[in-house]
Structure formats: structure tokens, C-alpha cells
Residue frames relative to the residue before (quaternion, step in Angstrom):
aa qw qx qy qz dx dy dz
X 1.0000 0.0000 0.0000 0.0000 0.00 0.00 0.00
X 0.6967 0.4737 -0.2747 0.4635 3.50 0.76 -1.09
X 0.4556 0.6534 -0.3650 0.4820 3.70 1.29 -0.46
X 0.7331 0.4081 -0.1641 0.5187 3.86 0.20 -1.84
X 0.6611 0.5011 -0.3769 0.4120 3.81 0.82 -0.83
X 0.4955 0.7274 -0.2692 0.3910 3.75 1.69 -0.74
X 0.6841 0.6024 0.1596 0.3789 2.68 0.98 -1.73
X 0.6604 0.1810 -0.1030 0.7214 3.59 1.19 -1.03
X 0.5559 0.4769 -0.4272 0.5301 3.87 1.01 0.60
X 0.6607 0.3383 -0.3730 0.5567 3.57 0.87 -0.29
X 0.4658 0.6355 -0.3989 0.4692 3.41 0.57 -0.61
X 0.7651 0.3948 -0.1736 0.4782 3.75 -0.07 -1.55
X 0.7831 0.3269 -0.3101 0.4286 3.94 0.76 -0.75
X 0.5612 0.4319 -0.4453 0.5479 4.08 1.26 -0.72
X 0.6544 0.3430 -0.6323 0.2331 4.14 -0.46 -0.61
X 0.7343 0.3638 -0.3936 0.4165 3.91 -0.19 -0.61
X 0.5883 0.4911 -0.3885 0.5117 3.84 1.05 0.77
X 0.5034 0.3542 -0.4419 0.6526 3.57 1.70 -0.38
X 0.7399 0.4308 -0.4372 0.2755 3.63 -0.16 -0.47
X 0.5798 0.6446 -0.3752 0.3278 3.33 0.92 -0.56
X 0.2489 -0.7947 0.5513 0.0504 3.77 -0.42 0.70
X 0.3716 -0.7254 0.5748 -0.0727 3.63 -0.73 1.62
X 0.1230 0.7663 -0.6282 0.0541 4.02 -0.26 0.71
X 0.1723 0.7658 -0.6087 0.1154 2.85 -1.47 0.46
X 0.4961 -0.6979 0.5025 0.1196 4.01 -1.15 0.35
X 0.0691 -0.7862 0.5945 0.1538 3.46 -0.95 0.74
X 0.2155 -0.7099 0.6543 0.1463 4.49 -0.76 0.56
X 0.2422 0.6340 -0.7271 -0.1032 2.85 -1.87 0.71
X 0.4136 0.7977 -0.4273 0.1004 3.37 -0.72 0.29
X 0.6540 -0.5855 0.2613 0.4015 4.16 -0.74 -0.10
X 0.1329 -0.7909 0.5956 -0.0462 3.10 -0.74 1.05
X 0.3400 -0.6648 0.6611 0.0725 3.57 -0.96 1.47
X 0.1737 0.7275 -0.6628 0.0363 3.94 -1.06 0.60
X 0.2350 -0.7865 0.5674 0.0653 3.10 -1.18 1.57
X 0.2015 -0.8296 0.5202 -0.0217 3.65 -0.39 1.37
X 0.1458 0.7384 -0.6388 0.1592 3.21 -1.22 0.78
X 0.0774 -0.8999 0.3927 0.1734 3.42 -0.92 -0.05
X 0.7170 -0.5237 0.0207 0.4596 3.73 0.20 0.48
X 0.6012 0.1855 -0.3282 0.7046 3.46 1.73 0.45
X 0.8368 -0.1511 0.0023 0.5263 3.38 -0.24 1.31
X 0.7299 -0.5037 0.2695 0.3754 3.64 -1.39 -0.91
X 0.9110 -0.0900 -0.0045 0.4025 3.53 -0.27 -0.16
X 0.6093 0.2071 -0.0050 0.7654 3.54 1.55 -1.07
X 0.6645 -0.5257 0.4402 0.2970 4.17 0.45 0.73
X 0.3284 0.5794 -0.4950 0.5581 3.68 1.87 1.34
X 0.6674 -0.4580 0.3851 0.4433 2.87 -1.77 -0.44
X 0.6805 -0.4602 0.3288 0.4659 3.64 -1.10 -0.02
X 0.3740 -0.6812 0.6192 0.1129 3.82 -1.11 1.39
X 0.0516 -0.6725 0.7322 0.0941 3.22 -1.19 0.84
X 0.0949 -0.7201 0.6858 0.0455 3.65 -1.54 1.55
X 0.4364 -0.5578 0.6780 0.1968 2.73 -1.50 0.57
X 0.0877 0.8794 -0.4650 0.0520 4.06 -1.63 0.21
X 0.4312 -0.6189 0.5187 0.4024 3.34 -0.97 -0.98
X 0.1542 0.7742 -0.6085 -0.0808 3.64 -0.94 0.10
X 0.1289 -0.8504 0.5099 -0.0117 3.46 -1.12 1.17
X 0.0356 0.8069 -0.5791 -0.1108 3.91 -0.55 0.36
X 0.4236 -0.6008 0.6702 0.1024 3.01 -1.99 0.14
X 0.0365 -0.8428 0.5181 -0.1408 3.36 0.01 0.74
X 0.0562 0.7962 -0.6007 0.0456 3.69 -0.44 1.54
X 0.0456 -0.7635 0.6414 0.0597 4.02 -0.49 0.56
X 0.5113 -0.5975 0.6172 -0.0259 3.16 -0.99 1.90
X 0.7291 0.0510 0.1410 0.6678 3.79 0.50 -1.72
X 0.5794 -0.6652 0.4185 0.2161 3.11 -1.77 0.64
X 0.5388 0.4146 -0.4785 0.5557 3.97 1.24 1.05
X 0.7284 0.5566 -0.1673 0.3629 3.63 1.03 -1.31
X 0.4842 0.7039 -0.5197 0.0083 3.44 -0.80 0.16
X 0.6659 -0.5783 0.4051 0.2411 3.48 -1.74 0.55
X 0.1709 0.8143 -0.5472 -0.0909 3.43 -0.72 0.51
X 0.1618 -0.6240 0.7304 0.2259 3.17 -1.72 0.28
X 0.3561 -0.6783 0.6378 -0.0800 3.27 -1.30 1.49
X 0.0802 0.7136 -0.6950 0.0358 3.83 -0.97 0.92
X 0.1381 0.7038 -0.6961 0.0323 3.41 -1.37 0.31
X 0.0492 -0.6698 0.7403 0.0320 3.09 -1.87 0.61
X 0.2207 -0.7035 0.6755 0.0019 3.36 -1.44 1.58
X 0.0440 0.6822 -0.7297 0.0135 3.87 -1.26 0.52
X 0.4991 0.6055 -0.6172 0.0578 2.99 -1.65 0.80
X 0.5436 -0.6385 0.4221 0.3445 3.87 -0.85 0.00
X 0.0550 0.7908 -0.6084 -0.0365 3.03 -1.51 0.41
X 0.6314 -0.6245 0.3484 0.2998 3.93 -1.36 -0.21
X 0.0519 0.8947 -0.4353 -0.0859 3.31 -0.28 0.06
X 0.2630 -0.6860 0.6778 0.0304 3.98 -0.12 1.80
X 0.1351 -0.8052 0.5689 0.0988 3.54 -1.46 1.26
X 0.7297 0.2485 0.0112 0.6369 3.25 1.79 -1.26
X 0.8274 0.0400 -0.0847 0.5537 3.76 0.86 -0.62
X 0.3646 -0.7162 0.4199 0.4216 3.55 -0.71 0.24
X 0.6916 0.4499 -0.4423 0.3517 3.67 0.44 0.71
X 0.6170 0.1540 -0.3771 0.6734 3.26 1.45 0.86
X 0.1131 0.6910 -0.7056 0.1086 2.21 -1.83 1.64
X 0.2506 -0.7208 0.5295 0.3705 4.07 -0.86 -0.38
X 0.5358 -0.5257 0.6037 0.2686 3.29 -1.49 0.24
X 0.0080 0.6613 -0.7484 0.0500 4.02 -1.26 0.78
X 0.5331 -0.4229 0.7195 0.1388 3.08 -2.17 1.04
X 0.1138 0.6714 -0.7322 -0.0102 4.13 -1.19 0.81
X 0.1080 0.5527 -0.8263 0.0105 3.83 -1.20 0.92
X 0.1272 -0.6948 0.6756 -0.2113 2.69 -1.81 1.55
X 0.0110 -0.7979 0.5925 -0.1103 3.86 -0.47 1.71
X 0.2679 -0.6298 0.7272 0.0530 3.47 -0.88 1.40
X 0.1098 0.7937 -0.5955 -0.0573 3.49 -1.85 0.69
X 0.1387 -0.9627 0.1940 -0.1275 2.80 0.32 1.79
X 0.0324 0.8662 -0.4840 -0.1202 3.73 -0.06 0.61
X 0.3073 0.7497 -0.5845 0.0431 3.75 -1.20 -0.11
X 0.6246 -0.4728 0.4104 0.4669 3.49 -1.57 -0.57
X 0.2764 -0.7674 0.5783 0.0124 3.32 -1.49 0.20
X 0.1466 0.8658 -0.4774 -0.0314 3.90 -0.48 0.84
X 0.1178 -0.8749 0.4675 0.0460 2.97 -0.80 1.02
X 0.3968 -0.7323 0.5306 0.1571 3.75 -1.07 -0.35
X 0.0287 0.8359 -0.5317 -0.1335 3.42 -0.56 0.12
X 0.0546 0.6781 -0.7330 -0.0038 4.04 -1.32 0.65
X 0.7426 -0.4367 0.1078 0.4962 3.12 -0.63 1.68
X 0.8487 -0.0036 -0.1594 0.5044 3.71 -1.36 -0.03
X 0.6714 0.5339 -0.2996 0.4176 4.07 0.50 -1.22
X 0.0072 -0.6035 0.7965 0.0365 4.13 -0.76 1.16
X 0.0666 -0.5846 0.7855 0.1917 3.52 -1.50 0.43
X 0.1123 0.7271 -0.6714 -0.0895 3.39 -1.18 -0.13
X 0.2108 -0.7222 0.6319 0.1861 3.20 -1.50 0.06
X 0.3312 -0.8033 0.4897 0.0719 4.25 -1.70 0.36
X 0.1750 0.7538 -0.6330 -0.0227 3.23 -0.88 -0.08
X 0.0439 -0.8658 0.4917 -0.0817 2.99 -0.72 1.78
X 0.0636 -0.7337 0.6660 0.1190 3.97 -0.80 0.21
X 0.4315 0.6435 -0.6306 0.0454 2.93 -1.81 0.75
X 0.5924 -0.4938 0.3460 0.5342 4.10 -0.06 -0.80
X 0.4496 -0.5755 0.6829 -0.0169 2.89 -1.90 0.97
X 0.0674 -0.8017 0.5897 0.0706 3.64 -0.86 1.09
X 0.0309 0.7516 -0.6577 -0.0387 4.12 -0.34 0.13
X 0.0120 0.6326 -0.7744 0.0042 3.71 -1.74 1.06
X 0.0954 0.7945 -0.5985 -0.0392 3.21 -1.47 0.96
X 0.0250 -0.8017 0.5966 -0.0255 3.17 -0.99 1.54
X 0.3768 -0.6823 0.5988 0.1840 3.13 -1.74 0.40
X 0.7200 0.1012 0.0931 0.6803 3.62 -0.41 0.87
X 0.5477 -0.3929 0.5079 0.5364 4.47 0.20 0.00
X 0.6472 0.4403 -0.4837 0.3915 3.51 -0.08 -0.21
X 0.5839 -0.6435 0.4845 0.1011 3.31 -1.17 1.48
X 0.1155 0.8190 -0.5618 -0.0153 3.75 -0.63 0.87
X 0.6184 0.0016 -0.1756 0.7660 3.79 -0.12 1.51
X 0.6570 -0.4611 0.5563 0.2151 3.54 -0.05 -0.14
X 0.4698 -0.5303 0.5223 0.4747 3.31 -1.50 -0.98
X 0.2564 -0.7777 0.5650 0.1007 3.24 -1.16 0.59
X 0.0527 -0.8105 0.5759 0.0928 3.97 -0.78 0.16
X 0.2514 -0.8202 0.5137 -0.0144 3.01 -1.15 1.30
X 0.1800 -0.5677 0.6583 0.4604 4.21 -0.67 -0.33
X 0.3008 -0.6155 0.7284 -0.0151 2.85 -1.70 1.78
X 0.1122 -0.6349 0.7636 0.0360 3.83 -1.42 1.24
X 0.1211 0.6518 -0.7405 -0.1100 4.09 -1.34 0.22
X 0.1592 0.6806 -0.7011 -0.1408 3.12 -1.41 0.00
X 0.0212 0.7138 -0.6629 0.2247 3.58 -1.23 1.13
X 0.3049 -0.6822 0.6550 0.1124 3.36 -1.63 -0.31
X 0.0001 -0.7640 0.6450 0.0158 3.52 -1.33 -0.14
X 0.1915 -0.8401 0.4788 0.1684 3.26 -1.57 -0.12
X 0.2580 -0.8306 0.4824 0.1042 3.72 -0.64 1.06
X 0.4569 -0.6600 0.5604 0.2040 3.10 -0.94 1.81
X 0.2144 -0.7190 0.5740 0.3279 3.86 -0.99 -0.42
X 0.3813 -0.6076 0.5774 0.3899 3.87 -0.31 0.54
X 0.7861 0.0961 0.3772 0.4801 2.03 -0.60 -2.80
X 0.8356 -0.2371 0.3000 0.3946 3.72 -1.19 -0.29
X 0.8876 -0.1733 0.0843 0.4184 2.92 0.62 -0.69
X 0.7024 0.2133 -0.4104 0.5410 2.82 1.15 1.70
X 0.0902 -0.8121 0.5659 -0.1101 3.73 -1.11 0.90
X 0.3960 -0.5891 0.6655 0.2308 3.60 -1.11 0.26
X 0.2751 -0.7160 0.6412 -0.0248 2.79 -2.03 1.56
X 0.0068 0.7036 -0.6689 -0.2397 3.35 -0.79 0.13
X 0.0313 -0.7611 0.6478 -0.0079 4.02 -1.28 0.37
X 0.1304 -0.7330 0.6671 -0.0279 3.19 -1.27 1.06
X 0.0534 0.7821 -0.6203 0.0246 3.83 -0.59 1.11
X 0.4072 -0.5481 0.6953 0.2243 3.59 -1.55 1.15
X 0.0466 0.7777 -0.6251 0.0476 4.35 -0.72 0.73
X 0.0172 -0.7667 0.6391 -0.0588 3.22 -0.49 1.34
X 0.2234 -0.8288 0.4964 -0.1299 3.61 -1.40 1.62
X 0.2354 -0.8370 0.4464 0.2113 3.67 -0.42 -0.32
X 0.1573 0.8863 -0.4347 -0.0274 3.89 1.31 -0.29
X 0.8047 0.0418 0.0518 0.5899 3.61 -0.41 0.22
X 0.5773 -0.5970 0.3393 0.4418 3.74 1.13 1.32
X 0.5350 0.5249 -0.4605 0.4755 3.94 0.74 0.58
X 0.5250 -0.5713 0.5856 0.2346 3.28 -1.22 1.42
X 0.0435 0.5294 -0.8471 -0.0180 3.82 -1.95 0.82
X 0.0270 -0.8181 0.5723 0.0501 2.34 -2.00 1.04
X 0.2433 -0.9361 0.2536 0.0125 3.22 1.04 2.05
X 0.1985 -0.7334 0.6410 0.1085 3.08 -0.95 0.84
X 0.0240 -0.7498 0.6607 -0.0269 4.54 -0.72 1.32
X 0.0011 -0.5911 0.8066 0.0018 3.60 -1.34 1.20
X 0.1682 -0.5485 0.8190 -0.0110 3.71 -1.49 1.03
X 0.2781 0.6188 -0.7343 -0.0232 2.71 -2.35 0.24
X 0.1650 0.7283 -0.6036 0.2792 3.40 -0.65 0.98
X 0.6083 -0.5217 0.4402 0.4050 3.85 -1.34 -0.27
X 0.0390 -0.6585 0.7362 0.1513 3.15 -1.82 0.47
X 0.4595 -0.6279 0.5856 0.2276 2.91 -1.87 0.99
X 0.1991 -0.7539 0.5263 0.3390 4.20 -0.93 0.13
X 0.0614 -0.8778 0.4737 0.0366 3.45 -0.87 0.08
């Protein structure tokens, strides 16, 4: 008896868990991020503009709320004057944020807006020629921003997204500025 009572108790709590219906969104696409930090740009230069990738994962429990985890990656070059401004060298910066938080959003017929606030860590390498300069350096990485998703079709649409990304590399304050845009699948 105590067996079948087991049994018609699981039963009675999973069906309104099979019915229940998880959405959610997947991004990929290019994302331009203009770095810089409060004395100048990354290594105490001028501000670096990279070019990249940025991807998310987007799960929605409820239909305003959802979780995300947020990756990007930014490459490009820049200069860097230590003692005079007519000598300086050139360095290679790739830089990957991994980022998690909540997310809310809205919908009126094709147009989601939503908005984020995310926390997690910030990686940065700079070399010159392969040759390592400071090394690599990690930082906790905070954004918060928003964007908006066009719908196409069912189940797929175009984002645009703007994030404010604040870092610390080499104990120097950035204060980043990420626009993406690219496609998302729904699901």
C-alpha cells in the first residue's frame, strides 16, 4: 500500500511539471566594444576600439524574468606612450567577459525590449609581436544595459543590445561601452 501511495504522489506532483512550459532564447552575433579606462585605455593609452563576438543563453522560468549567461570576446590593437608621446609600441588586446544575471523583458507584438544586469569576470592578454606584455590579467566584470528583439519568424529574430561594462585590469578602472547585434533563435 505504502508503495502505490508513493507512486500516485509522484504522479499527482510531476503532471503540472510536464505541463508546465520553460521558454527561452539563444544570440549569436558581432559586437564592437569601445574600452578605455579612467586614465586613458587599457595599459594607460588612448581608448582601444575591438571588434568580436558576443553570445547568450537565455532561460525564462516566467514570462518577464529570465536567466542569462552572457559570453563575449573583443580583439583589436592599440598604442601605448610610457615616458614621451613620440615613443611608443603597438600591442595585440583579446578580452572575454563571462557573465551571468537576471533579465526582464516585455513583449508588443513583434518588438521584445528588455533590459540586464550582469556580474561575473573579465579576462584581458596583451602582446606585442606574441610576446606577452603584463601578461594576462583578470578582473570582476559588472554590465548592465538593454536591447531590443525584432521577431522575424517564430522562431527567429534580430537583436540589437547596448551594455555599460565596468572592469579593473592591472588595478585600473574601465569604463566599457558593448553594442551586439546578430540573430536569436527562440525556444
Amino acid at each position: 500500500m505504502r508503495n502505490k501511495l508513493i507512486v500516485v504522489l509522484m504522479f499527482v506532483i510531476s503532471a503540472p511539471l510536464g505541463r508546465a512550459q520553460v521558454s527561452g532564447n539563444a544570440f549569436l552575433g558581432y559586437s564592437f566594444a569601445d574600452e578605455g579606462s579612467s586614465t586613458g585605455g587599457i595599459v594607460n593609452g588612448n581608448r582601444i576600439a575591438l571588434n568580436g563576438w558576443n553570445a547568450s543563453i537565455e532561460i525564462k522560468p516566467t514570462r518577464w524574468v529570465g536567466v542569462v549567461a552572457d559570453f563575449s570576446g573583443h580583439y583589436g590593437s592599440g598604442k601605448q606612450s610610457f615616458t614621451e608621446p613620440t615613443v611608443f609600441f603597438l600591442y595585440d588586446a583579446h578580452e572575454h567577459e563571462f557573465l551571468f544575471g537576471p533579465r526582464v523583458s516585455a513583449t508588443f507584438g513583434r518588438i521584445h525590449p528588455f533590459g540586464e544586469a550582469l556580474l561575473g569576470v573579465g579576462l584581458v592578454s596583451l602582446t606585442n609581436g606574441g610576446v606577452a606584455l603584463n601578461g594576462s590579467n583578470n578582473s570582476f566584470a559588472a554590465a548592465f544595459g538593454g536591447g531590443v528583439d525584432y521577431k522575424i519568424a517564430k522562431l527567429i529574430g534580430l537583436r540589437v543590445q547596448g551594455d555599460y561594462i565596468r572592469t579593473d585590469f592591472f588595478s585600473i578602472a574601465q569604463n566599457n561601452f558593448r553594442l551586439s547585434t546578430g540573430v536569436i533563435l527562440r525556444f
